[in-house]
Structure formats: C-alpha cells, structure tokens
C-alpha positions as CSV (number, residue, x, y, z in Angstrom):
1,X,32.9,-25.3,5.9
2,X,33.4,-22.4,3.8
3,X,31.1,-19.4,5.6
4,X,28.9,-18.8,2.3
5,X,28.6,-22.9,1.2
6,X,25.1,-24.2,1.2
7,X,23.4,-25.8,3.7
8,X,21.4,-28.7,3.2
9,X,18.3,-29.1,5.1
10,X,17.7,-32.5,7.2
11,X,14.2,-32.9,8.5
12,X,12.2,-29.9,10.2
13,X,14.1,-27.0,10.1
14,X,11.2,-24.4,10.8
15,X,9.5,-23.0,13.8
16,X,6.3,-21.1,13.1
17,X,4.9,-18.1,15.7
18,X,1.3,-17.6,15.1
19,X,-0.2,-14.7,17.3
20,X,-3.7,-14.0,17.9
21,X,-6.1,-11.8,20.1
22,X,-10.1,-12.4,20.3
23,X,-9.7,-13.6,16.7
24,X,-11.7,-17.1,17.2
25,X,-13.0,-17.1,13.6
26,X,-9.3,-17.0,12.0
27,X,-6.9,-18.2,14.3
28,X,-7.4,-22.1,13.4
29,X,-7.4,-21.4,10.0
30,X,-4.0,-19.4,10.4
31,X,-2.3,-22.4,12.3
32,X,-3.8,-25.0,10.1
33,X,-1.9,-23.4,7.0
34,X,1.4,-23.2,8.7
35,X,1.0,-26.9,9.5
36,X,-0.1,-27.8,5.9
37,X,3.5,-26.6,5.5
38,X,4.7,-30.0,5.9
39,X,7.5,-32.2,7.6
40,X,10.0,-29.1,6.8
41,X,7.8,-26.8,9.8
42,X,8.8,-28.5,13.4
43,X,6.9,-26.4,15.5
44,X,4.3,-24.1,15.3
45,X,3.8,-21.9,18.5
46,X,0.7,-20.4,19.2
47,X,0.7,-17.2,21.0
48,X,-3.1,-16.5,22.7
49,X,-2.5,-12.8,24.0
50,X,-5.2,-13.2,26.5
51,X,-8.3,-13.5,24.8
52,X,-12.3,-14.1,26.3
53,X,-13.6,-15.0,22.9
54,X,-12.7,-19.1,23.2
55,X,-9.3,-18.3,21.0
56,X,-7.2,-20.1,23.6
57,X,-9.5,-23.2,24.2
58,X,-9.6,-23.8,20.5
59,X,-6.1,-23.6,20.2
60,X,-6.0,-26.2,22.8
61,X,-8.1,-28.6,21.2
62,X,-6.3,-28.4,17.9
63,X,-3.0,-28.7,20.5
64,X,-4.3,-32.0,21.5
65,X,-4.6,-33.6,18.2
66,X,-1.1,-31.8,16.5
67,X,1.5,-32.7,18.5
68,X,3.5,-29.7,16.4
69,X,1.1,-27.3,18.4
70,X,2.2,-25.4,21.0
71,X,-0.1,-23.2,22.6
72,X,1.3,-20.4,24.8
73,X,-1.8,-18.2,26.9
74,X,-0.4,-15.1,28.3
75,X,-1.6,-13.7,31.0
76,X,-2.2,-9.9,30.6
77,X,-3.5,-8.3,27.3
78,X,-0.2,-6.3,25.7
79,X,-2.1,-4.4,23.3
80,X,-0.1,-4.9,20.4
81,X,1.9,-7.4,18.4
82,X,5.2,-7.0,19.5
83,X,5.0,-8.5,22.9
84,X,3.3,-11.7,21.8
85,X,5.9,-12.5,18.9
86,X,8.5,-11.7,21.4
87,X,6.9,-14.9,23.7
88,X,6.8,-17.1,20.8
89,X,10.3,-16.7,19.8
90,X,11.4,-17.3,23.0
91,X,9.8,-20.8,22.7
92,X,11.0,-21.5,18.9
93,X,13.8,-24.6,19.1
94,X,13.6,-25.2,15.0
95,X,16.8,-23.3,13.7
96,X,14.6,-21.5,11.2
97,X,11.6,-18.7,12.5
98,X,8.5,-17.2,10.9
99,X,5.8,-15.0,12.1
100,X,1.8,-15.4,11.0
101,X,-0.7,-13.5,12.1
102,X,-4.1,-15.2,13.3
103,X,-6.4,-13.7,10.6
104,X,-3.6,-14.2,7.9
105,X,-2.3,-17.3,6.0
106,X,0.8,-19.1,4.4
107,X,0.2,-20.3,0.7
108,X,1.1,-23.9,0.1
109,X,4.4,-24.8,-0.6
110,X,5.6,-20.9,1.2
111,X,7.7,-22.3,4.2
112,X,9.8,-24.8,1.4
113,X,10.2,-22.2,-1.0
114,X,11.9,-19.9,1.7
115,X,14.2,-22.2,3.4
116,X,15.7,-23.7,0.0
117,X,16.6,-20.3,-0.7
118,X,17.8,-19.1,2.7
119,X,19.8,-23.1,3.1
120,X,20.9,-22.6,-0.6
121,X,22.4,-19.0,-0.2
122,X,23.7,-19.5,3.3
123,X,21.7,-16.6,4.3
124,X,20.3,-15.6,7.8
125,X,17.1,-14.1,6.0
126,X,15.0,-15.2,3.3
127,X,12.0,-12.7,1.3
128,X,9.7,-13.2,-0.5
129,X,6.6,-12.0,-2.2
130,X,3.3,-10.7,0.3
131,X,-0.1,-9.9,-1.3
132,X,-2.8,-8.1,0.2
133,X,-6.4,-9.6,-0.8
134,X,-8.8,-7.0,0.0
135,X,-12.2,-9.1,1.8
136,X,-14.8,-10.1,0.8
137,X,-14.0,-8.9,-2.9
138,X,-10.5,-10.9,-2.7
139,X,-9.2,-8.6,-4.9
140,X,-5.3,-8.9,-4.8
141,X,-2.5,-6.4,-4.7
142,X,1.2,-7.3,-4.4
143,X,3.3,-5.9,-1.4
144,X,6.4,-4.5,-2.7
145,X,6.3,-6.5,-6.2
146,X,9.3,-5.0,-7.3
147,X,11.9,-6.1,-4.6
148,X,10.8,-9.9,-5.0
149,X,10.4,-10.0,-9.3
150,X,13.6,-12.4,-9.2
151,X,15.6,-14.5,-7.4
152,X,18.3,-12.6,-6.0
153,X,21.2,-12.8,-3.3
154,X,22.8,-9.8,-1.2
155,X,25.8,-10.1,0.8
156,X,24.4,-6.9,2.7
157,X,21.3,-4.9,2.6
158,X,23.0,-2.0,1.6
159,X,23.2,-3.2,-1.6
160,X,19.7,-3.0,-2.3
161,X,18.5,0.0,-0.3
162,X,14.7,-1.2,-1.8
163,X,14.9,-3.4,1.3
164,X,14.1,-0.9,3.8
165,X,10.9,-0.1,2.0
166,X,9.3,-3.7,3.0
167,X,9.0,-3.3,6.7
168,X,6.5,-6.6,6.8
169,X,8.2,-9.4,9.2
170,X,5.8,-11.9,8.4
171,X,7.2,-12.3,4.6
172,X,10.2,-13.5,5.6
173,X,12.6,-16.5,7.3
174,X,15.0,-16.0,9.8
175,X,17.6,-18.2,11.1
176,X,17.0,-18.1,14.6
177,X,20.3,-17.9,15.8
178,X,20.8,-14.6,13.9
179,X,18.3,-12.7,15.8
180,X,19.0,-14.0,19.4
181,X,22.9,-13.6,18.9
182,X,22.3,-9.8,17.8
183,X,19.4,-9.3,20.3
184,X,16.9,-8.9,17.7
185,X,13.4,-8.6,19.3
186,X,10.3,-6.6,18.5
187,X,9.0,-3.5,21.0
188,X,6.7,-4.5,24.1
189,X,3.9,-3.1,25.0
190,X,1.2,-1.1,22.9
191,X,3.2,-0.4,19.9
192,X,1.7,-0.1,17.0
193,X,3.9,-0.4,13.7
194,X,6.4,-3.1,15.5
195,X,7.3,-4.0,12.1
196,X,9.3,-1.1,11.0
197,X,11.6,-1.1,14.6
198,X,12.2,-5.0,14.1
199,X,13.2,-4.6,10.4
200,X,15.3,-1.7,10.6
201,X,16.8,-4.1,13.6
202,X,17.4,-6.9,11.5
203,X,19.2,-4.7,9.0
204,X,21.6,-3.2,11.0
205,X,22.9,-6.7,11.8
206,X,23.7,-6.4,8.2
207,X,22.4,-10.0,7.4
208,X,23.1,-11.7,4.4
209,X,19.4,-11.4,2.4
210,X,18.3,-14.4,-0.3
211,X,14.9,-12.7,-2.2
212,X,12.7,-15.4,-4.3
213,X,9.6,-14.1,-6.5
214,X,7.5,-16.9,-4.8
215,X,4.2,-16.0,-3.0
216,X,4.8,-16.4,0.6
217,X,2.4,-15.1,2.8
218,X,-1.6,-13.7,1.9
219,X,-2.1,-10.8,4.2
220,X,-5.9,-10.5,4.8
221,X,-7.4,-6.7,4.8
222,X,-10.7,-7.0,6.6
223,X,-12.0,-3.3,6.2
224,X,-15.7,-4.3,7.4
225,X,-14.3,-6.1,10.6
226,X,-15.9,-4.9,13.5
227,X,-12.3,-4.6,14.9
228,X,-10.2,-3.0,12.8
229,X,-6.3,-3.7,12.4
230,X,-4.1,-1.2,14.1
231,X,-2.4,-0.5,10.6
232,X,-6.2,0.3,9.0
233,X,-7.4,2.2,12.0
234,X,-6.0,5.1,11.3
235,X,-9.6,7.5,12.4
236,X,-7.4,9.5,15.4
237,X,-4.3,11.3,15.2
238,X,-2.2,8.9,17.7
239,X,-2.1,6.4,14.9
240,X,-0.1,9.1,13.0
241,X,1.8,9.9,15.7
242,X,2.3,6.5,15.9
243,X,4.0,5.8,12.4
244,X,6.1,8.8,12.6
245,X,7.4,7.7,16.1
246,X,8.2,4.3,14.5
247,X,10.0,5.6,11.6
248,X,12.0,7.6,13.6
249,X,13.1,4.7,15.6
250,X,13.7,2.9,12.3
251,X,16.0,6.0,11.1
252,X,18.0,6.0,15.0
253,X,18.3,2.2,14.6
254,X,20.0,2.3,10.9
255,X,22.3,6.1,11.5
256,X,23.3,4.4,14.7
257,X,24.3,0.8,12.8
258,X,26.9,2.9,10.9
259,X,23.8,2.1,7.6
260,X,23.9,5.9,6.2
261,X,22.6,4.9,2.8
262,X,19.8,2.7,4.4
263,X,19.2,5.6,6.9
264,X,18.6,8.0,4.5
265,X,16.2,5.2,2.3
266,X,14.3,5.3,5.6
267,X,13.6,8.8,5.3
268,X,13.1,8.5,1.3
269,X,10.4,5.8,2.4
270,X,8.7,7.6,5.1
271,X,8.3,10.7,2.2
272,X,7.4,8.5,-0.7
273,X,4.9,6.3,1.4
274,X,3.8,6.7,4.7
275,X,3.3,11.1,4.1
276,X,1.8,10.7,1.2
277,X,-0.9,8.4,1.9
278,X,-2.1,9.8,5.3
279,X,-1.9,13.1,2.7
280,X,-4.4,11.4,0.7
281,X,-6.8,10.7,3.6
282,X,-6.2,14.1,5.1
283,X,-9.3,16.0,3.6
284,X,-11.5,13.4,5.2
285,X,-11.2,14.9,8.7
286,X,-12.5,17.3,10.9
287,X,-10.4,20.8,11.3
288,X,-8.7,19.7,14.9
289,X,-7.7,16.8,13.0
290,X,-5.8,18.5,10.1
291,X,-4.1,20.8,12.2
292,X,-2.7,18.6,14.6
293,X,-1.8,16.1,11.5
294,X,0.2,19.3,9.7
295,X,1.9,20.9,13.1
296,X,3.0,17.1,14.3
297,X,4.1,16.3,10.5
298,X,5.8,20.0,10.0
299,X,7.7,19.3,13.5
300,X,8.7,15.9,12.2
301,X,10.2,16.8,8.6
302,X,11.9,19.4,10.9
303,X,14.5,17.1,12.1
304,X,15.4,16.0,7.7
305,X,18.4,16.9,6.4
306,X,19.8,18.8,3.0
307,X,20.4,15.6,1.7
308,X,17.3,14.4,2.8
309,X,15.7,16.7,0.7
310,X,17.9,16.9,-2.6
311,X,17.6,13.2,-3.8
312,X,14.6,13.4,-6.1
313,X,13.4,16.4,-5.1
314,X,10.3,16.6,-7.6
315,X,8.9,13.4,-6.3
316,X,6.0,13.9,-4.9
317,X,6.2,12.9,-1.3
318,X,8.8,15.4,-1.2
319,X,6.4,18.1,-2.7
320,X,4.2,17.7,-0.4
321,X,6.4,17.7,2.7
322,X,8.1,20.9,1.5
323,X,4.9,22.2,1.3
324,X,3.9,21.2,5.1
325,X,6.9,22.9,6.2
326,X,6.6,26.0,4.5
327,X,3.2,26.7,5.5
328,X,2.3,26.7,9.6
329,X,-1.1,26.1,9.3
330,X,-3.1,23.4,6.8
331,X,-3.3,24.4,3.2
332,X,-4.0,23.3,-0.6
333,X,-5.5,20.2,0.7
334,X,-7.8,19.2,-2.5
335,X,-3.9,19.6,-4.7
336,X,-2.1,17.5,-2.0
337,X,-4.5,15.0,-1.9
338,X,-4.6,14.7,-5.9
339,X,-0.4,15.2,-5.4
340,X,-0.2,12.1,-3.0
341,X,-2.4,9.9,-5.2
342,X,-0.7,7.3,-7.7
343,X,-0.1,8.0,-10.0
344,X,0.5,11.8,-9.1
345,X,-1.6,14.3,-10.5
346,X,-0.4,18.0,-9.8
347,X,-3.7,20.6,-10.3
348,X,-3.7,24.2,-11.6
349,X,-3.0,26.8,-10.9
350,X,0.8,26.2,-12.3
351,X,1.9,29.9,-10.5
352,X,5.4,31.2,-11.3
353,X,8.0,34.0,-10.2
354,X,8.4,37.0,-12.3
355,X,11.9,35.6,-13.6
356,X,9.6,32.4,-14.5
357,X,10.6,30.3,-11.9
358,X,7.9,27.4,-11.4
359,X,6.2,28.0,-7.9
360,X,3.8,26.1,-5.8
361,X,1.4,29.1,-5.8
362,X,2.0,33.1,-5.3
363,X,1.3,32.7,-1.7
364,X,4.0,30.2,-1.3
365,X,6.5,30.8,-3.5
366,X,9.6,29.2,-1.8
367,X,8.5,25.8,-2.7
368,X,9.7,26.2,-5.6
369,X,9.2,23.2,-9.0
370,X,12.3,23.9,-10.9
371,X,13.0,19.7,-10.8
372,X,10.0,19.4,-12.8
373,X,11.0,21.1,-15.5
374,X,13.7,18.1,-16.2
375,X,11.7,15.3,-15.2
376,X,11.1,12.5,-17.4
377,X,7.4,12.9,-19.0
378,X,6.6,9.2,-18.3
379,X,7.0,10.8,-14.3
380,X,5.4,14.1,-14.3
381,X,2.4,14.8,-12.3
382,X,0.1,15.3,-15.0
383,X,-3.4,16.7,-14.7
384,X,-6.4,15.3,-16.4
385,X,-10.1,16.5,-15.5
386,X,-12.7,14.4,-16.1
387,X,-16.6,15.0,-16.5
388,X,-19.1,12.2,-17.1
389,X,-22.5,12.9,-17.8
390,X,-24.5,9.8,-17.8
391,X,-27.1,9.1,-20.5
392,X,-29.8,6.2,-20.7
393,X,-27.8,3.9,-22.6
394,X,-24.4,5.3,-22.6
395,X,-22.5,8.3,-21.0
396,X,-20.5,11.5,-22.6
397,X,-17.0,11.2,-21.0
398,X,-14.8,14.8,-21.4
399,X,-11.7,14.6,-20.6
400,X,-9.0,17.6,-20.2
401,X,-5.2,17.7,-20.2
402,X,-3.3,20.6,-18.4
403,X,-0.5,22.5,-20.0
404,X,2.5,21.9,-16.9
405,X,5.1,24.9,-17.6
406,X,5.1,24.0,-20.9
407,X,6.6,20.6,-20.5
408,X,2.8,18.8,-21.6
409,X,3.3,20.9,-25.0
410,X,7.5,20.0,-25.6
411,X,6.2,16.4,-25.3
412,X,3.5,16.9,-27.9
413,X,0.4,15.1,-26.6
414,X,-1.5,13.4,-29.4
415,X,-4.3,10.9,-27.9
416,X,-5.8,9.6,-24.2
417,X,-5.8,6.0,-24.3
418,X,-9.1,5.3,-22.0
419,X,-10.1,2.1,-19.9
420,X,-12.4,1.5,-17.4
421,X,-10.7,-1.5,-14.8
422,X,-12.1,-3.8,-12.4
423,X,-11.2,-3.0,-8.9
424,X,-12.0,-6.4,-7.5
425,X,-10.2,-8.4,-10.6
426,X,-8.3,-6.3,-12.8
427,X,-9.7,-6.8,-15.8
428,X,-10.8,-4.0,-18.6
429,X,-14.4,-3.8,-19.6
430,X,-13.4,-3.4,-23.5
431,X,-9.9,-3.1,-24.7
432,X,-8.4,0.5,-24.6
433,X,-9.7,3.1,-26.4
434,X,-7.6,5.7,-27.9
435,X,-9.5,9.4,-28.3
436,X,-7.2,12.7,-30.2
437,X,-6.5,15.3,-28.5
438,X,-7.2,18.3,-29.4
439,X,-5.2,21.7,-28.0
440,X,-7.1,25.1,-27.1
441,X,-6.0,28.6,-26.5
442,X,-6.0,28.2,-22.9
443,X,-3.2,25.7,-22.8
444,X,-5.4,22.3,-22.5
445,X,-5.7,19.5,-24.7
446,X,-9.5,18.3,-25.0
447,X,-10.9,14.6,-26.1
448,X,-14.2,13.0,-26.0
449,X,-15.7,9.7,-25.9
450,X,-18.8,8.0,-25.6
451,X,-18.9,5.4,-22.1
452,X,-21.3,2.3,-23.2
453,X,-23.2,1.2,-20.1
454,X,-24.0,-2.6,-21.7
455,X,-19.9,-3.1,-21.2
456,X,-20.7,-3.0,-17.4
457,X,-24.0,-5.0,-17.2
458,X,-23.3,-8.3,-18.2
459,X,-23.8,-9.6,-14.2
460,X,-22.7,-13.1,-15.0
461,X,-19.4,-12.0,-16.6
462,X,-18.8,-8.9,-14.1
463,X,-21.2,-8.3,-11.5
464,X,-21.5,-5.3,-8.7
465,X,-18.6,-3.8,-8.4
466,X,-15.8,-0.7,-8.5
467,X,-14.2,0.6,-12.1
468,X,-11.4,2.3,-12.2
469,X,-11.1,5.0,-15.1
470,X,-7.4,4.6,-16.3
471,X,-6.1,6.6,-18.8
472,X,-2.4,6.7,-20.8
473,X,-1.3,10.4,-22.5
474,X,0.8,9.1,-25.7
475,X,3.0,11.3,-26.5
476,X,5.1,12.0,-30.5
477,X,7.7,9.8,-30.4
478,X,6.2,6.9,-28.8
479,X,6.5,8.0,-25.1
480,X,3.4,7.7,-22.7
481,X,2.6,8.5,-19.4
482,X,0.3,6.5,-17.4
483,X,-2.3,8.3,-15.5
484,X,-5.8,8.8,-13.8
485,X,-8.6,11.5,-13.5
486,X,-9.6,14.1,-11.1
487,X,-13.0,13.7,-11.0
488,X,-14.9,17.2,-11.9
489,X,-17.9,17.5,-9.0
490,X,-20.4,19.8,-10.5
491,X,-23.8,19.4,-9.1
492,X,-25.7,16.4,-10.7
493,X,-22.7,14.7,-12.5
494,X,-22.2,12.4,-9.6
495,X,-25.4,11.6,-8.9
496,X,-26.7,7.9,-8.5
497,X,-29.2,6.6,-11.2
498,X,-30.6,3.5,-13.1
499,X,-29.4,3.0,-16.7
500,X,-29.7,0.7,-19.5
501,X,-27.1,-2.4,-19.9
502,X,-27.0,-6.1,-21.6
503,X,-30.1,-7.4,-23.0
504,X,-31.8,-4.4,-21.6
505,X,-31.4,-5.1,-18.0
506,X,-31.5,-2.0,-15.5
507,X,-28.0,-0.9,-13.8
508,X,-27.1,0.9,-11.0
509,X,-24.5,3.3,-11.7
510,X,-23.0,5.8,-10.0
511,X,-20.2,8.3,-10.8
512,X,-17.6,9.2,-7.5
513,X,-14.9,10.9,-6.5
514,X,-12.4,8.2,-4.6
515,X,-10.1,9.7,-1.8
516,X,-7.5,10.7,-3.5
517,X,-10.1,12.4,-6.1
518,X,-10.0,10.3,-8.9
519,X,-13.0,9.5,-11.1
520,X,-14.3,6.3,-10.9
521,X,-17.7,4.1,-11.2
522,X,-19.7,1.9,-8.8
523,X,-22.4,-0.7,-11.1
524,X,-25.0,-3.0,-9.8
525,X,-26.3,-5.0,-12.1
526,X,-29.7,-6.1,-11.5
527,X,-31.8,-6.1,-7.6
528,X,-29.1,-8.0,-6.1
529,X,-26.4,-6.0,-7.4
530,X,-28.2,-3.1,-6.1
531,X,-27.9,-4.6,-2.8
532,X,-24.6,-5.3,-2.7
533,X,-23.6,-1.5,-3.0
534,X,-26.4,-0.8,-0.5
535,X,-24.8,-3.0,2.2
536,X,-21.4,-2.4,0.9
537,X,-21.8,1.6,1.8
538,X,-23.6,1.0,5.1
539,X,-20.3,-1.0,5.7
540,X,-18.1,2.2,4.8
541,X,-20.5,4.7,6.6
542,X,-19.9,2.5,9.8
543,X,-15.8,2.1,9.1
C-alpha cells in the first residue's frame, strides 16, 4: 500500500476518553454526546479521577446500559487533567483517539467529520474547528478560526507554523498508534496547561496533519461555576507561573525535535497571546501581585533570542514585553493594558528622541517604535477616546482620534464608522453609522454622534445584555482600520441610570470601562432586565 493512499474505514474506528472530577451535573451529558457519535465511536472510556459528588456511580449506571461505556475510577485525586487522559489512553483499543472533557461536548456528526478526513488523507492527526460558548449567554467565539477556514492537508507541521498556536487536544483525532509508538503522553500530576506539552509533543513527531472547517468540539466557559477551570482561574500568580513553565516546555520539546521554525512560533505565540492577555488583566491586582507578575515575566523574556525579537517587532505582544524588560519594576500599566487589547490601541503620549526617533516615553527611551512608522495603517495601534454622556432619550457620543508620529495624518482620516454590537449574539443595534472627522491644532481628529437609547430597548428583540462600541477609521483611498474605544472615566460619565427606550419603556443603562479599557454598554430593559444585571454582577463580584 502506498504510505499516503487512503484508508477506508470498516466499522468503529474510534475510542473516545472522557475525563471528569466532581462534575456530576455535566459528565453524562459529555459521554452521552460522544456516544450520539454513532457506530463509527467503539468505545468511550470514562475516566472518574476520584470524585465524592456521585460522578463515578452515575457513570456506572449509564455503564450498565451502554455497553460502549467504560468506566475507569482512579484511586487518588491527580489534581489536573493530564494524569487522567493518560489512564484512558491506556485503555483505548479503537485505532482512532479523542479526548472530551466532562463539562464539554461533541457536536453531531464531529467524530465522522474527523476520521473521513484523517482515513482520507492517510494522516495520524485530524483538526478541526473548537468554539467557545460563553454560559449562560451562549454567546459563541471560534478557537483559532483561521487555521480550520478550509480543508487542508500537511505533510508536516512545519508547513503551517499556525499550528502551534492551537494547543487544544480535545479538537482533534489521533491515530492511536502514532502517539504510543512515539511515546506521546500528557504530564502527570498537578499540571496545569497539559495541553501545550502534549501538542508541542505531537508536533515534534512531525505527524502528517489533515485540517477540516467542520465544528468539532463546543468548549463550555462556565465563568459563574463555583469551581472555576484551571485555565479561567487565573486570581494568584502560580497560574502564571504556570503558563510560562508550560510554554517553556513547549519551546524545549520543539528546539530539541530539530522544529526551529515551530520553536520560534512557540515563542511568537507565547508574545502574541498568552503575555498579552495576562497584560490585559494585570491592572486588576493588588501591588504584590504586579510585581511578582513583571519580575517572573521580565526573567522569562530573559531567556528570548535576537531573532525572537526581530520578527514583527511592532506587534504588540512584542511591545509590551520589550517594555517588561526594559523596566525592573511595573510601569505604564493603563497603556499596556489598552496595548494588549484587540484590537490594539497605543495611548499618548507619542514621546520621541531629539533626532525624532519614536520612543515608548522619555523615561524609557530604548524601547524604541521605529517599526511603526512602516506598518500597514489597517495594523497600527490606533487611539480613539471616547466620552458618552447619557441623556433621557438618547446619549452625546464624542469620539477622538490620535495623531501617531504622523502616520494617522499621511493616511488621511476622513470618517468613524460607529456600531454598537451584541456581546451575547453578534448582532448590531442599527446598521453602521459613518460620522466626519474633523482635525484640530493639537493633532486629533474629532466626530460626534447622537446614541438613540430606543435601539437598545426593544426587550423582545434584544434583551439585557453587553454592547460593544465598535468603530472603523476610513481612510482616502479606501483603506480602514478596524478599531475600539478607550473609554474616557471622568466622574459621572459612567454612572448607572434609567433612560427612555421603545414605546417608552424605562432602561437600565450603564456606560463601563471593560478590562482592557474599552467603552462599552450594559442595558436592562424593563424590571427583569434589571435583575439580570443585578445577579449577573453579584456573579462577577464573587468570580
């Protein structure tokens, strides 16, 4: 048989290992979706990492009428993920292997979708697409969308370096061979971030990858659990210590392989990523916090290269961790925090040398911004501010665009396309609305427009919920850059009050900064809305 000829699956092919602690509410519903599957899943093993909620003796009872059930108990708690998955894979027979969590699930139809693709391309792994749906508002966000847009075959990773950017396992099919014959298991113990040691693992063995654009896997965020994920609970300083540790592992695993490109895409990853969005989160801590966050990040980016550095180099991950290093103790964190959001949004002051050389501020000028003087406009880190002063029946929004070493001004700005968006569904309130801009002395472009509280309180078209103010620059010429606001905190203009929506029913609004300072709106239509926010922040206070 020629090595690359397709293989035809013949009967069940698949062995699915579900893994669960304390997580009786979920962990049926987990296994139940892997078996709705079908005939193509032979097995699904149940791993109970010794739980006292009744987990186990559920499991059991499902076991009894599934004969595809296997239920595994072990017998000591291994604080983490890795440990369990290892046990299930160790009882897999099906030449195929996936890995579910117990408060996750698999979308009809996932389980077929991967194996034609990893039979069809004679490949040891098959991708495809995760999405995270935020609970209760089952809002959706895709996991790495760009990697899985098409269907797509690789003879080696290396030849999409993207790769290394999805460390999920649970998106994916393995042939089962592959890992045991290369020795491919996940850390034991209380590891947190398994994932990205596994993944870089897998490939190193240089695997041949099939991608398909399918939907395979609906990764549940709970942020209101009472036990929080170890990826979300990120409240002490081990969890960062955490990451970093596993990246580094990730990077060891790849430079040792003889995978130099994917090696350095680690790295590119961890900057892009994982720095900036503990960046993001940074100002939300106490003092002890943020210093041992910068002196365990600074001695971290210590060990990156030249290279490491010079690919990119006025993205903004790599702003920011230029900035870390250059400064021992924390600094700037309002700017990083707007720097790390996306998109990126770089605040005045816009300092320079005396020979003009673009600088970070005076007080640090060897972080220097030359790169952003040649960066595509659709990429830089523009700056808008935004001030909304809320009315009865409507609101004034002001809006103002910052000159950025004279790059805003080359471009020629001519008018802020403005939207307010759904967090929970996506959708607009109105359809964009495009406002001139007009250019002052002091090198910023001003616009104006007039927010109309009816679009938000229409409660049986929208209801409670989180908007988004979104905002495109269009630029002469036709070019654009997408962006959002920094929210402008003066006293009173975030204040919560009742206004005036559809059919002249009252609405809750309230104007907020998010964490990475962006403006954006919280509406409660009506009592009940009302009480949804009420219950909905007692739930955040808590978390």
């Amino acid at each position: 048989m020629h090595p690359h000829a397709p293989r035809t699956p013949r009967g069940p092919q698949v062995g699915i290992v579900v893994i669960g602690y304390n997580d009786a509410a979920h962990v049926t519903t987990a296994v139940r979706s892997a078996l709705a599957q079908g005939p193509v899943v032979r097995e699904v093993v149940a791993v109970d990492d010794c739980s006292t909620d009744g987990s186990a003796e559920l499991l059991a009872r499902l076991a009894a009428t599934e004969p595809r059930v296997k239920v595994v108990r072990r017998r000591v708690n291994s604080g983490g993920c890795g440990s369990p998955r290892n046990t299930g894979l160790d009882r897999v027979t099906s030449p195929y292997v996936m890995f579910l969590d117990s408060d996750d699930v698999l979308p009809p139809g996932a389980v077929d979708a991967l194996l034609a693709a990893a039979t069809g391309a004679d490949a040891e792994v098959a991708g495809g697409l995760c999405v995270r749906r935020e609970l209760p508002g089952r809002r959706e966000v895709p996991w790495q969308a760009p990697l899985y847009a098409a269907h797509a075959v690789f003879e080696r990773p290396a030849q999409r370096r993207r790769l290394v950017h999805d460390t999920l396992c649970v998106n994916k099919l393995y042939r089962t061979d592959f890992l045991r014959d290369h020795g491919i298991r996940f850390p034991e113990g209380r590891f947190p971030y398994e994932d990205f040691v596994f993944t870089a693992r897998v490939l190193a063995a240089g695997p041949r990858l099939a991608l398909i654009p399918d939907r395979v896997y609906i990764w549940h965020v709970r942020r209101s659990a009472d036990r929080l994920s170890i990826s979300l609970d990120r409240a002490g300083i081990t969890n960062w210590q955490a990451r970093t540790e596993a990246s580094r592992l990730a990077y060891d695993i790849l430079l040792g392989a003889g995978q130099k490109e994917l090696a350095r895409e680690a790295r590119a990853k961890f900057l892009d990523h994982d720095l900036r969005m503990y960046a993001r989160e940074l100002g939300l801590h106490d003092t002890p916090y943020q210093r041992a966050w910068w002196a365990h990040t600074r001695a971290h980016l210590a060990e990156y290269d030249a290279s490491d550095w010079a690919h990119n180099p006025a993205a903004p991950g790599r702003l920011i961790g230029r900035v870390v290093l250059a400064s021992p103790e924390p600094r700037d964190l309002p700017r990083l925090r707007d720097l790390a959001s996306r998109p990126a949004r770089l605040l005045p002051p816009y300092a320079h040398t005396p020979d003009g050389t673009p600088v970070w501020s005076t007080t640090l000028p060897e972080v220097q911004l030359e790169p952003l003087l040649t960066r595509p406009v659709r990429l830089l880190p523009l700056a808008v501010d935004a001030e909304l002063r809320p009315r009865a029946r409507t609101a004034l929004l002001r809006l103002r665009l910052h000159e950025l070493y004279g790059r805003v001004a080359q471009a020629g700005p001519e008018a802020l396309e403005v939207e307010w968006r759904c967090r929970a569904t996506g959708r607009a309130t109105v359809p964009r609305t495009s406002v001139a801009l007009t250019p002052s002395a002091d090198g910023v472009w001003s616009a104006e427009t007039t927010v109309d509280w009816a679009a938000f309180g229409n409660p049986g078209r929208w209801g409670a919920g989180t908007w988004d103010l979104r905002l495109r620059v269009r630029f002469q010429g036709g070019a654009y850059r997408e962006v959002t606001a920094h929210a402008l905190t003066s006293a009173g203009l975030l204040r919560r009050r009742a206004v005036v929506g559809a059919g002249h029913a009252v609405v809750l609004v309230q104007p907020y900064a998010t964490h990475s300072g962006a403006l954006a709106l919280r509406v409660a239509p009506g009592l009940r809305g009302v009480m949804s926010v009420v219950r909905g922040r007692l739930r955040r206070l808590l978390h």
